[in-house]
MDTraj code that builds the backbone (N, CA, C; nanometers):
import mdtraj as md
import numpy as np

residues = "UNK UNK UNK UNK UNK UNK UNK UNK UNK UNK UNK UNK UNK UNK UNK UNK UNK UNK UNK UNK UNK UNK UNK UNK UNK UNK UNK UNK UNK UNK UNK UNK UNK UNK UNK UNK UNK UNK UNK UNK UNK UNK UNK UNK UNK UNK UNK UNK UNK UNK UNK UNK UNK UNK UNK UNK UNK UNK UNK UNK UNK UNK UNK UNK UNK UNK UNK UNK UNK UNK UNK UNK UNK UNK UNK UNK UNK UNK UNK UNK UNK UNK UNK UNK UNK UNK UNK UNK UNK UNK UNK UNK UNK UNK UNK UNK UNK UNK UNK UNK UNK UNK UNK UNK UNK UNK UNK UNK UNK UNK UNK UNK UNK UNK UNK UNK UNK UNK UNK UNK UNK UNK UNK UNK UNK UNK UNK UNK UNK UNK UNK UNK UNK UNK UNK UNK UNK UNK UNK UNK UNK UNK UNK UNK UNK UNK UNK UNK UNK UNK UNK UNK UNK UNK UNK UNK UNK UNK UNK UNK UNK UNK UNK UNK UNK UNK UNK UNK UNK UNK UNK UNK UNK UNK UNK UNK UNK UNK UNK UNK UNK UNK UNK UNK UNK UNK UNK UNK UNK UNK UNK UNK UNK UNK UNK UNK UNK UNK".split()
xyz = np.array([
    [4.2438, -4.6668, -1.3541],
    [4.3068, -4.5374, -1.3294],
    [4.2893, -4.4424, -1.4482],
    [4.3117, -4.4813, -1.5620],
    [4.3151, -4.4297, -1.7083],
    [4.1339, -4.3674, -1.7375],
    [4.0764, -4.4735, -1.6708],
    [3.9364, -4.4126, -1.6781],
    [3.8960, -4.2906, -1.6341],
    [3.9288, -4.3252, -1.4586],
    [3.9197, -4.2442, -1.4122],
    [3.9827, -4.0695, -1.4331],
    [4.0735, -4.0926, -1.4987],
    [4.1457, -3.9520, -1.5134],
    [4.0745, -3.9031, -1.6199],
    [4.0869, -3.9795, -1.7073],
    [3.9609, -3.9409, -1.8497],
    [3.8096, -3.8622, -1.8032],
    [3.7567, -3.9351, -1.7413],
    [3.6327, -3.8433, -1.6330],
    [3.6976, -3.7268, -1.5877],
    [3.7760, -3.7413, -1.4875],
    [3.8269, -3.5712, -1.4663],
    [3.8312, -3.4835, -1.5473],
    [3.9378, -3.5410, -1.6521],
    [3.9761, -3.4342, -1.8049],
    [3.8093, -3.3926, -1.8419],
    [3.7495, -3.4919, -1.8519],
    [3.6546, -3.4500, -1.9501],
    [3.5420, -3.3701, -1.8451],
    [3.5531, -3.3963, -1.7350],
    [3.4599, -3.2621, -1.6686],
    [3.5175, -3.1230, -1.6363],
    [3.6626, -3.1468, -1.6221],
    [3.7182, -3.0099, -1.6087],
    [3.7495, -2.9356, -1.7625],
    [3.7589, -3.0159, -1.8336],
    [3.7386, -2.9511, -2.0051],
    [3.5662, -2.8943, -2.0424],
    [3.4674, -2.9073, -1.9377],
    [3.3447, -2.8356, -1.9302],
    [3.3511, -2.6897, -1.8540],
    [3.4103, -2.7012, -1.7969],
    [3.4250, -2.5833, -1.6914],
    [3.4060, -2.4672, -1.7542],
    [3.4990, -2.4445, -1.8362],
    [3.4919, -2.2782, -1.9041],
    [3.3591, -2.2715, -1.9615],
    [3.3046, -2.3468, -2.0547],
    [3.1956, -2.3350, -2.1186],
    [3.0694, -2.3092, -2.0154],
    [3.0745, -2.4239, -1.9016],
    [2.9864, -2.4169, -1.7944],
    [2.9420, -2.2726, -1.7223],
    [3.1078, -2.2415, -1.7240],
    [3.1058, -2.0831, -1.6306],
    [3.0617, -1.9766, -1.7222],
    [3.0773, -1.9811, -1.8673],
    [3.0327, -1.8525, -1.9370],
    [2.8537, -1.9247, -1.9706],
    [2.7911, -2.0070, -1.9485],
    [2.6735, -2.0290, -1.9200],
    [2.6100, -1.9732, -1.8021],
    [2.6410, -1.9911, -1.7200],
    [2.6251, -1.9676, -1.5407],
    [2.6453, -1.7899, -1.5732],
    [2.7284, -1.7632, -1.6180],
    [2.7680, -1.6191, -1.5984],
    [2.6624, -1.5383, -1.6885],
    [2.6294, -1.6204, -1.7901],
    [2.5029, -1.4986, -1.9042],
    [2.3865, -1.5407, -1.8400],
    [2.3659, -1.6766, -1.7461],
    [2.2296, -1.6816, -1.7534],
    [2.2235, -1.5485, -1.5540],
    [2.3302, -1.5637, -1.5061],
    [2.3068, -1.5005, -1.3860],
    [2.2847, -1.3459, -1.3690],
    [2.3714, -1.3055, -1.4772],
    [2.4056, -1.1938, -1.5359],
    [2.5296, -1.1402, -1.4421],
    [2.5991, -1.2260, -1.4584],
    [2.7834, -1.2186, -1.4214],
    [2.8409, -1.1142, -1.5013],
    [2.9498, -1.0942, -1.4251],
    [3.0495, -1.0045, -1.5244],
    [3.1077, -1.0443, -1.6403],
    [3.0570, -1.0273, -1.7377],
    [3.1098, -1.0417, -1.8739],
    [3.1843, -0.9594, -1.9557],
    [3.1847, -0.8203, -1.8669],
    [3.2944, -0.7103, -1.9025],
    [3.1988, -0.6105, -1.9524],
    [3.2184, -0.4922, -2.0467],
    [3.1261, -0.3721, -2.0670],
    [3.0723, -0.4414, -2.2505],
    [3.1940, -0.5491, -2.2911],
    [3.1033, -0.5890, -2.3786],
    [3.0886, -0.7469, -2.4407],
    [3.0120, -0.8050, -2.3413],
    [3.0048, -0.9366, -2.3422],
    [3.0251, -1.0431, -2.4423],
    [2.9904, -0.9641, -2.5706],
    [2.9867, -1.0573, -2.7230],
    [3.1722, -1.0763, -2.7236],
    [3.2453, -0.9536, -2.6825],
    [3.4161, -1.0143, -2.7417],
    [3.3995, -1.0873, -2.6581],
    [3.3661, -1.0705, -2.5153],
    [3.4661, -1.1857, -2.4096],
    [3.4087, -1.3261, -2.4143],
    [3.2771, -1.3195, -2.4751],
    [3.2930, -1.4679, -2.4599],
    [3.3499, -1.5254, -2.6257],
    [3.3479, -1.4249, -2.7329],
    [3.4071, -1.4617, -2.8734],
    [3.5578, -1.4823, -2.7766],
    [3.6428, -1.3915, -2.7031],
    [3.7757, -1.4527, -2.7219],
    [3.7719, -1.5434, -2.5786],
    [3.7102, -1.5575, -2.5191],
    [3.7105, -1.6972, -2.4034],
    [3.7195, -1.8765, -2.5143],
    [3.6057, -1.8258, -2.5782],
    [3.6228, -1.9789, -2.6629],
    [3.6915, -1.9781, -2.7127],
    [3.7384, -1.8872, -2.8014],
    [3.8881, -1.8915, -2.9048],
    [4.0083, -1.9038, -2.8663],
    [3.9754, -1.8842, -2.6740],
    [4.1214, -1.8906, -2.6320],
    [4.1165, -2.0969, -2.6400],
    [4.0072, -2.1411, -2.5666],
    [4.0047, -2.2393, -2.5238],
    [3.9787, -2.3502, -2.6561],
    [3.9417, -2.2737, -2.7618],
    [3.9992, -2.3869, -2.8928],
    [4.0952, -2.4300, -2.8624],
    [4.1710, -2.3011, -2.9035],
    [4.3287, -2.2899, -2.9176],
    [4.4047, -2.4313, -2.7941],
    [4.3963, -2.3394, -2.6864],
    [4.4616, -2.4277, -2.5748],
    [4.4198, -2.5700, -2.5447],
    [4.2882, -2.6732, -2.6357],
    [4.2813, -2.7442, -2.6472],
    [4.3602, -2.8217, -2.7637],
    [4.3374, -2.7481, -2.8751],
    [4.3936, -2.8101, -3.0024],
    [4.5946, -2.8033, -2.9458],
    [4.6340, -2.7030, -2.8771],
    [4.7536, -2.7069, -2.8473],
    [4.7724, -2.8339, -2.7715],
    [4.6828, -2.8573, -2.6578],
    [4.7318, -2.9766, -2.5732],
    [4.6786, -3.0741, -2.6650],
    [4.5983, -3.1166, -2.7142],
    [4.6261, -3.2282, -2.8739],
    [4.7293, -3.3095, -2.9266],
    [4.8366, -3.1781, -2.9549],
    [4.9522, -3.1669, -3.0015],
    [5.0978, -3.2450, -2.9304],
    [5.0122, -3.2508, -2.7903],
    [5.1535, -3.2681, -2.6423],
    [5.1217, -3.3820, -2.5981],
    [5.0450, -3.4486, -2.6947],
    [4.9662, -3.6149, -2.6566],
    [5.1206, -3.6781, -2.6876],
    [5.1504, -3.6850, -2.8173],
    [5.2694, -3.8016, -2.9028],
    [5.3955, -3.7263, -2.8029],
    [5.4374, -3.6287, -2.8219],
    [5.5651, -3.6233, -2.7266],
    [5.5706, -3.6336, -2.6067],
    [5.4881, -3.6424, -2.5195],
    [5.4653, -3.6858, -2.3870],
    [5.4874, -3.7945, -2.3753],
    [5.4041, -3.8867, -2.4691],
    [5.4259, -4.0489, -2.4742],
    [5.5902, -4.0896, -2.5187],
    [5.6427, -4.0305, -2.6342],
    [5.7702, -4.0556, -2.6577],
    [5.8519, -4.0130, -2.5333],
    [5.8302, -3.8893, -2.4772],
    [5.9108, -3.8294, -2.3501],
    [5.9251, -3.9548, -2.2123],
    [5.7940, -3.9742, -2.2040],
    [5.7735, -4.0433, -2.0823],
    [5.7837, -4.1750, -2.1155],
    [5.7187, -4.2112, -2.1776],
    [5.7138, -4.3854, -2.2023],
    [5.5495, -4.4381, -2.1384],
    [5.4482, -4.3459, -2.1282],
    [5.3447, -4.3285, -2.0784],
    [5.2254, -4.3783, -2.1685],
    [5.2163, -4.4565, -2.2271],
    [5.1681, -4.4859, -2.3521],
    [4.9607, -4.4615, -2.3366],
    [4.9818, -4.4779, -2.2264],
    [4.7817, -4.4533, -2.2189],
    [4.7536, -4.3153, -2.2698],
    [4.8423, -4.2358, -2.1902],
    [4.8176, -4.0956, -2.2775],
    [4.7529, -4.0675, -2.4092],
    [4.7852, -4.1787, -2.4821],
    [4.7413, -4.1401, -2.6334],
    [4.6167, -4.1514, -2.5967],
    [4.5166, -4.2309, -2.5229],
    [4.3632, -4.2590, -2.5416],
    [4.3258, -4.1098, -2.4716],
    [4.3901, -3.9742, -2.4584],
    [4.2935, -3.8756, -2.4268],
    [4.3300, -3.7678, -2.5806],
    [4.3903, -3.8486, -2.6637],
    [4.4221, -3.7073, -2.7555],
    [4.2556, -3.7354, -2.8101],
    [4.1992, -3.8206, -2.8429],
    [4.0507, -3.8036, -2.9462],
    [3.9827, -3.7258, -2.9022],
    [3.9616, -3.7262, -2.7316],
    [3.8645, -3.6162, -2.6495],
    [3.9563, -3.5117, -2.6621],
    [4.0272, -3.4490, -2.6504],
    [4.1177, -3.3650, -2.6464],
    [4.0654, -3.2626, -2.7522],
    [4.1533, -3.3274, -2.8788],
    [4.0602, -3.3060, -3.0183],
    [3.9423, -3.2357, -3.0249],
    [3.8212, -3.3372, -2.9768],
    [3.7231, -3.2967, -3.0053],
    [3.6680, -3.1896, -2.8889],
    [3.7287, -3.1724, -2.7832],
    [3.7040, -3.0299, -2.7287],
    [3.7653, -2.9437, -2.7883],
    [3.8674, -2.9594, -2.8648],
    [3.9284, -2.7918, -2.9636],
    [3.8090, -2.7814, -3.0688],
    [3.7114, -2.8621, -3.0929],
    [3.6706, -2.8665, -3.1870],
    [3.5383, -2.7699, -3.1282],
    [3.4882, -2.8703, -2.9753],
    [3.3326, -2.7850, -2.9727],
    [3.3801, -2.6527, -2.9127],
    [3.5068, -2.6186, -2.8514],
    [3.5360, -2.4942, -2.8213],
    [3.5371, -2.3757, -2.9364],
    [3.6051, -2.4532, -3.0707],
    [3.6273, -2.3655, -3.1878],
    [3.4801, -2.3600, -3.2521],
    [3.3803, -2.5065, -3.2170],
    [3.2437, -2.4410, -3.2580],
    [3.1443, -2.3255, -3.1899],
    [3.1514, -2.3245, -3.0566],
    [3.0936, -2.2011, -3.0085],
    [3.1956, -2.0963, -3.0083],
    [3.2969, -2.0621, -3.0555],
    [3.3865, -1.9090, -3.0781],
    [3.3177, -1.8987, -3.2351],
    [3.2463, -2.0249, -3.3618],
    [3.2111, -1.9272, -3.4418],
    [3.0944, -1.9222, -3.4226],
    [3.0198, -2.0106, -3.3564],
    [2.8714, -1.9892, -3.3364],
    [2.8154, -1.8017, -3.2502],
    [2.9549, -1.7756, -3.2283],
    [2.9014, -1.6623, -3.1494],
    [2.9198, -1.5528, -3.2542],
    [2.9728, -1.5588, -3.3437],
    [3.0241, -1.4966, -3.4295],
    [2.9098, -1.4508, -3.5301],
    [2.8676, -1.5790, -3.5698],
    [2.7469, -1.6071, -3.6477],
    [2.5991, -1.5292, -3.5638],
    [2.5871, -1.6015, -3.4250],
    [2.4363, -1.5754, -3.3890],
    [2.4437, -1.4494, -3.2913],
    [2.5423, -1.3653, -3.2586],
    [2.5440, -1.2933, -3.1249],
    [2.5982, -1.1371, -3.1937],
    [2.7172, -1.2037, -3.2955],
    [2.7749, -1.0263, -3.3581],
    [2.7453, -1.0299, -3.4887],
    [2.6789, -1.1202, -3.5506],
    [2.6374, -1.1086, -3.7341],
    [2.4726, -1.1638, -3.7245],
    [2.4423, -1.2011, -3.6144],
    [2.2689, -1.2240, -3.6075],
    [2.2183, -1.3188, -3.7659],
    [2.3074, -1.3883, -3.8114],
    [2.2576, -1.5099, -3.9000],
    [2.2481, -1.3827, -4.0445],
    [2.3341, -1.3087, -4.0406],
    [2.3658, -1.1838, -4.1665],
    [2.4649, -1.2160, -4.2772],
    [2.3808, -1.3572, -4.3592],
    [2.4787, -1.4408, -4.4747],
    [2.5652, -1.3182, -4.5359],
    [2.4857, -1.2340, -4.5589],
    [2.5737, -1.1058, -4.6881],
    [2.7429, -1.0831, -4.5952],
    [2.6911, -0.9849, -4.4575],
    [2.8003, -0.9316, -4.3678],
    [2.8782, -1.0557, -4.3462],
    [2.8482, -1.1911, -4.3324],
    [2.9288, -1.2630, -4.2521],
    [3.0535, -1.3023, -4.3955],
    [2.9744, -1.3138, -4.5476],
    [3.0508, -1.3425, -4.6200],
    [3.1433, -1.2723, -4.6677],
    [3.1176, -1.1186, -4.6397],
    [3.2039, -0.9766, -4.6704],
    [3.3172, -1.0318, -4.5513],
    [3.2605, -1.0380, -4.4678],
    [3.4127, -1.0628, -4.3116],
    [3.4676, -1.1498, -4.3876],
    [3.4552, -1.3044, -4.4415],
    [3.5472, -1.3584, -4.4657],
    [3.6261, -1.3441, -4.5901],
    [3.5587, -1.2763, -4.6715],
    [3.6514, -1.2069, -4.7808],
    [3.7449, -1.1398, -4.7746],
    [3.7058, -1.0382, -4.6653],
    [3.7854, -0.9031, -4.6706],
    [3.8520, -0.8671, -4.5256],
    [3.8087, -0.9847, -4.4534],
    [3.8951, -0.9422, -4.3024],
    [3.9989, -1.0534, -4.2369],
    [4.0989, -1.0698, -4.3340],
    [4.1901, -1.1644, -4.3386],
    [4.1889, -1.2737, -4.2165],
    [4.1875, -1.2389, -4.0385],
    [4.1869, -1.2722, -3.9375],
    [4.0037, -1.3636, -3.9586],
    [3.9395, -1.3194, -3.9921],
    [3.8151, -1.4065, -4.0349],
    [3.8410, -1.4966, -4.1084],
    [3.9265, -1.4780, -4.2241],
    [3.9020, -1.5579, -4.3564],
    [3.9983, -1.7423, -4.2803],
    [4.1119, -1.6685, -4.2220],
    [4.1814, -1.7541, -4.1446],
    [4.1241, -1.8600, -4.0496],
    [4.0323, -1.7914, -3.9457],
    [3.9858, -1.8195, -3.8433],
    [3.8783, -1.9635, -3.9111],
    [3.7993, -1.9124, -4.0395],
    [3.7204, -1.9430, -4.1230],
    [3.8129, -2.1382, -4.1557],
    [3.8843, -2.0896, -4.1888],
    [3.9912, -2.1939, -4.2832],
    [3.9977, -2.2760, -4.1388],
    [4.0264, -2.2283, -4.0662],
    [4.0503, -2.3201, -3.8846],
    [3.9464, -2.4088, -3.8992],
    [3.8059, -2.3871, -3.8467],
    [3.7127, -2.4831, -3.8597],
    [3.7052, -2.5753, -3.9375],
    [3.6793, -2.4974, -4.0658],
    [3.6769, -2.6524, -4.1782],
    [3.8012, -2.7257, -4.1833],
    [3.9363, -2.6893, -4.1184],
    [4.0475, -2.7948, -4.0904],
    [3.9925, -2.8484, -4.0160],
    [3.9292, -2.8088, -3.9058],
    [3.9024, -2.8855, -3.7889],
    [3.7848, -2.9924, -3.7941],
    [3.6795, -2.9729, -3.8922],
    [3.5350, -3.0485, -3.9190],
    [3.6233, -3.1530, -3.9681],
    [3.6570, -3.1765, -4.0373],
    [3.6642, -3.3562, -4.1184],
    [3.7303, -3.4484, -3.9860],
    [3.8036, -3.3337, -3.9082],
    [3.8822, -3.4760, -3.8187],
    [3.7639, -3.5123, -3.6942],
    [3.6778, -3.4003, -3.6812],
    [3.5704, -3.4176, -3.5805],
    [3.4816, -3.5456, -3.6136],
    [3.4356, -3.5052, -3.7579],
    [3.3599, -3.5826, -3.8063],
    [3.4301, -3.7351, -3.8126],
    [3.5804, -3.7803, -3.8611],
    [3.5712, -3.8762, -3.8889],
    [3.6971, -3.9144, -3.7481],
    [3.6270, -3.8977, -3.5955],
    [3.6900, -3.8896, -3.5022],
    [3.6242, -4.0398, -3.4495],
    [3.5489, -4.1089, -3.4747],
    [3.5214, -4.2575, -3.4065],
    [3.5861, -4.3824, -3.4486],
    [3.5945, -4.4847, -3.4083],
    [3.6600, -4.5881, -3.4675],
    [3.5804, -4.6748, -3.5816],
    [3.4569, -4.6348, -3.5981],
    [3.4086, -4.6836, -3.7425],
    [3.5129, -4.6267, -3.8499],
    [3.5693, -4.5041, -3.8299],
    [3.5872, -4.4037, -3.9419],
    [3.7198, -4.4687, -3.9659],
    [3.7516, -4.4603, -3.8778],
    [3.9140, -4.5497, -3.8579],
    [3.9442, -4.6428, -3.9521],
    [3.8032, -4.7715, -3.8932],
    [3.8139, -4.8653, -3.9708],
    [3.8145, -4.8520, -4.1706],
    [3.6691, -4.7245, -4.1765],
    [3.6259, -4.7486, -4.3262],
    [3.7816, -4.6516, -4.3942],
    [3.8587, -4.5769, -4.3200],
    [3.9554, -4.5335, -4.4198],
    [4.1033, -4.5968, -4.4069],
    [4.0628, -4.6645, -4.2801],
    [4.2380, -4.7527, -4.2833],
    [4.2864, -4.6581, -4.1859],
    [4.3628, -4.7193, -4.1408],
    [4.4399, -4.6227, -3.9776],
    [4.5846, -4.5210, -4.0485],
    [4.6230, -4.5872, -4.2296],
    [4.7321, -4.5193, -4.2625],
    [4.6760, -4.3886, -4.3022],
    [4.5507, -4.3876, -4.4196],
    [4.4924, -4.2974, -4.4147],
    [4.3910, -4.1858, -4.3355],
    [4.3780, -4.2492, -4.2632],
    [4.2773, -4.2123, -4.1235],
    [4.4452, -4.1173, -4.0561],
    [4.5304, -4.1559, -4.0313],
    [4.6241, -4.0820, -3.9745],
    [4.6978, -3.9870, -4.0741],
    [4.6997, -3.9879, -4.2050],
    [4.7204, -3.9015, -4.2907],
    [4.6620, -3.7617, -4.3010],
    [4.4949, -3.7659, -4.2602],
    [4.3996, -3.6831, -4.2786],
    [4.4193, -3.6193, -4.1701],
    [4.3935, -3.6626, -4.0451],
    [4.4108, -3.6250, -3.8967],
    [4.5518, -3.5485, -3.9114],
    [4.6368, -3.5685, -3.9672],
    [4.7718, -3.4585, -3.9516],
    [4.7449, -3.3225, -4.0007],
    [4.5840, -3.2845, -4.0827],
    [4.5374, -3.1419, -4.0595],
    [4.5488, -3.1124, -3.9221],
    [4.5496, -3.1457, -3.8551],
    [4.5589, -3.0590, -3.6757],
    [4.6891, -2.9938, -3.6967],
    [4.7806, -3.0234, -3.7119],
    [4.8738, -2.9660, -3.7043],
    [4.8710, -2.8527, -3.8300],
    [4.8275, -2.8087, -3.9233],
    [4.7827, -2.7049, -4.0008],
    [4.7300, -2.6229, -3.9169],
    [4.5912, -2.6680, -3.8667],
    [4.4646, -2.6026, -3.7893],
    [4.5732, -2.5409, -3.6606],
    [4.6751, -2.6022, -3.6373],
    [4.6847, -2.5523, -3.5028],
    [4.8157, -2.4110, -3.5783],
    [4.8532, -2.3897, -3.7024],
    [4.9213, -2.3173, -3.7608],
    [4.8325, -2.2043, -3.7263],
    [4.7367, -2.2008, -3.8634],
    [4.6381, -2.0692, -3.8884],
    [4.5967, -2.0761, -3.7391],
    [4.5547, -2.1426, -3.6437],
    [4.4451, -2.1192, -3.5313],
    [4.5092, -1.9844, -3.4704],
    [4.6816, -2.0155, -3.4664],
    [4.7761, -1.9046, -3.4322],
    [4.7558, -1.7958, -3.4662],
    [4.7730, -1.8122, -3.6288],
    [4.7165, -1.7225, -3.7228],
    [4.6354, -1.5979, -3.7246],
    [4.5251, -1.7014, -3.6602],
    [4.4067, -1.6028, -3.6435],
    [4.3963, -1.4772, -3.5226],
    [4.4867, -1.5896, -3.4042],
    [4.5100, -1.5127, -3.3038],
    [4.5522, -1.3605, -3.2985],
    [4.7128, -1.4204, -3.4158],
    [4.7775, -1.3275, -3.4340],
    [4.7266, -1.1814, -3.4915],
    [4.6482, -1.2132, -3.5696],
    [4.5839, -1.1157, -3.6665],
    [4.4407, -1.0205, -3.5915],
    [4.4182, -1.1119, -3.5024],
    [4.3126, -1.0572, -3.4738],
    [4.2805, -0.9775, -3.3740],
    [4.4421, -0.9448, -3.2646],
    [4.4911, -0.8768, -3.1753],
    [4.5363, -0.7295, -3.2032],
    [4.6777, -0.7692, -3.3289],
    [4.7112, -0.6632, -3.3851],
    [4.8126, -0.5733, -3.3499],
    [4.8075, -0.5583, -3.2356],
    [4.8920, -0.4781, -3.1626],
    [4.9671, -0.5252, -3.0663],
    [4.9103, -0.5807, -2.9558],
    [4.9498, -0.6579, -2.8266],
    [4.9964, -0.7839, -2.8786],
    [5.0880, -0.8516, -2.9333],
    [5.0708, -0.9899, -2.9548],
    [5.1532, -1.1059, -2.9200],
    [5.1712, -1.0247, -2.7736],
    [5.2656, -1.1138, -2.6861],
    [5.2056, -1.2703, -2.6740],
    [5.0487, -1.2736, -2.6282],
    [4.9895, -1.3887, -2.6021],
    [5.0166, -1.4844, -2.7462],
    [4.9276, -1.4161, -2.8183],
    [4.9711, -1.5489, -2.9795],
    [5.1406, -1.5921, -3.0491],
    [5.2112, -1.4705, -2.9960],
    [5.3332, -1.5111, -2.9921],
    [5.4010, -1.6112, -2.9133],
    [5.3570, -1.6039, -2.7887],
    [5.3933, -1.7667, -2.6946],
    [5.2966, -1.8975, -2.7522],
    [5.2093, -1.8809, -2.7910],
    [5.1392, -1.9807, -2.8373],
    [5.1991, -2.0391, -2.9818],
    [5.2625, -1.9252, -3.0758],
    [5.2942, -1.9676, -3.1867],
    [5.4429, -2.0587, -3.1176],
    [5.5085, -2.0065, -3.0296],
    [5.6334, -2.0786, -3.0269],
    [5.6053, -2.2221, -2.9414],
    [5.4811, -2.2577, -2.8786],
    [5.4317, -2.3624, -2.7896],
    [5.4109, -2.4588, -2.9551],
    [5.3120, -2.3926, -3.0280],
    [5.2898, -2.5165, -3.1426],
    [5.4237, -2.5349, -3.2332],
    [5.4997, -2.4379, -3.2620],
    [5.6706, -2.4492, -3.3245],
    [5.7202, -2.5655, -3.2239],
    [5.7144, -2.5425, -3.0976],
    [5.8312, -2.7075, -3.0889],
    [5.7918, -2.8118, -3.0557],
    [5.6466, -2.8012, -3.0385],
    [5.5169, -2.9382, -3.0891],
    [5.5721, -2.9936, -3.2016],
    [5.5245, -2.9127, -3.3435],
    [5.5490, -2.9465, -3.4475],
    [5.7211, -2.9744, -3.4787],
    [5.8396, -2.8760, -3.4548],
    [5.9681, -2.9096, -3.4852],
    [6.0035, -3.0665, -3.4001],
    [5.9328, -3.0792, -3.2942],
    [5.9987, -3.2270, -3.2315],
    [5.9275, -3.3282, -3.3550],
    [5.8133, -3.3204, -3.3857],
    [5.7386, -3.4466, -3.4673],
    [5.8324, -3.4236, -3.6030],
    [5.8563, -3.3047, -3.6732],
    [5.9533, -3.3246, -3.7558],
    [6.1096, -3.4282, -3.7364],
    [6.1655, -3.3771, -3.5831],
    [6.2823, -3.4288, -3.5786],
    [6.2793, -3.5751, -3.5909],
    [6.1528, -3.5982, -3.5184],
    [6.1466, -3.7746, -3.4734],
    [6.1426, -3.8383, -3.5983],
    [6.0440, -3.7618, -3.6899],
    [6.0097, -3.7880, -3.8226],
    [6.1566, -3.8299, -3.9552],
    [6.2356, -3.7187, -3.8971],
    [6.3384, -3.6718, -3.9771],
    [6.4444, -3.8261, -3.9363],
    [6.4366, -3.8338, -3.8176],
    [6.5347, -3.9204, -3.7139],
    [6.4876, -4.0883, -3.8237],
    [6.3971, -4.1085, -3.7776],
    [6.2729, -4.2086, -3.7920],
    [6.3157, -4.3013, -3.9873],
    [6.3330, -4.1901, -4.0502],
    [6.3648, -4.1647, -4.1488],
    [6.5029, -4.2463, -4.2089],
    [6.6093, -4.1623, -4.1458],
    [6.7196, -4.2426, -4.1184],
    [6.8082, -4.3157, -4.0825],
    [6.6719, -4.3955, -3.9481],
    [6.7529, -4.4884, -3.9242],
    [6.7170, -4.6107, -4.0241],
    [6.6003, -4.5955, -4.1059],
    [6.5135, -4.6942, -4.1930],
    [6.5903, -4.6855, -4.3000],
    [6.7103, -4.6111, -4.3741],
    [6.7749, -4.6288, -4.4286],
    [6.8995, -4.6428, -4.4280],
    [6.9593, -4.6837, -4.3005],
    [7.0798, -4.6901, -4.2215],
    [7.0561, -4.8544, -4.2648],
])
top = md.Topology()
chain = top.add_chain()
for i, resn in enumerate(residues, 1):
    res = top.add_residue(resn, chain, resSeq=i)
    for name in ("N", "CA", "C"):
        top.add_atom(name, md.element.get_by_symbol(name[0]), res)
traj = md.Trajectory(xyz[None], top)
């Protein structure tokens, strides 16, 4: 059963990417200017991956559902290739591989510099996302490192926030979706804590 749902997740976690493929190669509506919508289509779908990431451990504590945990790694690593094509577009579609301009944006355009800081939170856990990695750093440290997601999923907000400006109803529900992600893992944490010294 666990398999099987895993196949689902992981073909319906293609979809968006699939459809903004299908849509540039058909010449679909991509709006009057195609480079934002598909920059904020992936950035939405980082986001809303790295968020559901987050809803792996309290689901399992909520429910008592314990397989759940075997979809946070894929999970993960779709916030990851989602957050890699939102900068790959960034890079090859609105800066055309322009080292000088792209390094001025992250200097000087705070919502970049942020967005910037997202990824490389997000690369080490991609990279050391298999169970070799597991093994060569130990599962205490291997789970030490991996608690960057919950950073990444801070700034990812971050970036949102900043990079709207005006309207920021959407990154505002998202900031309060990762607030009681993160405040429950505190409480449990906090809880967890004292009963070990009770």
């Amino acid at each position: 059963m666990v398999a099987g749902l895993k196949t689902l997740v992981f073909i319906s976690a293609l979809v968006p990417a699939t459809r903004l493929v299908v849509l540039a190669l058909t010449g679909g509506d991509l709006t009057a200017n195609p480079i934002e919508y598909i920059t904020r289509d992936t950035g939405w779908y980082a986001l809303f991956f790295l968020t559901l990431t987050l809803t792996v451990t309290p689901i399992r504590r909520l429910t008592g559902w314990h397989p759940v945990i075997r979809f946070r790694r894929m999970l993960g690593l779709f916030a990851f290739f989602y957050g890699t094509l939102h900068l790959l577009v960034w890079i090859v579609l609105d800066r055309f591989f322009d080292a000088e301009a792209m390094g001025e944006d992250i200097l000087k355009r705070p919502f970049i510099t942020v967005g910037m800081t997202t990824f490389l939170l997000l690369l080490p856990l991609a990279i050391t996302s298999t169970s070799g990695w597991i093994r060569r750093l130990g599962g205490r440290r291997w789970a030490r490192l991996h608690q960057l997601a919950y950073l990444a999923a801070v700034t990812a907000v971050l970036h949102f926030w900043w990079l709207v400006k005006s309207d920021v109803r959407e990154p505002y529900r998202w900031g309060w979706a990762v607030a009681v992600l993160l405040g429950a893992r505190m409480w449990w944490s906090w809880q967890a804590g004292r009963s070990s010294r009770s």
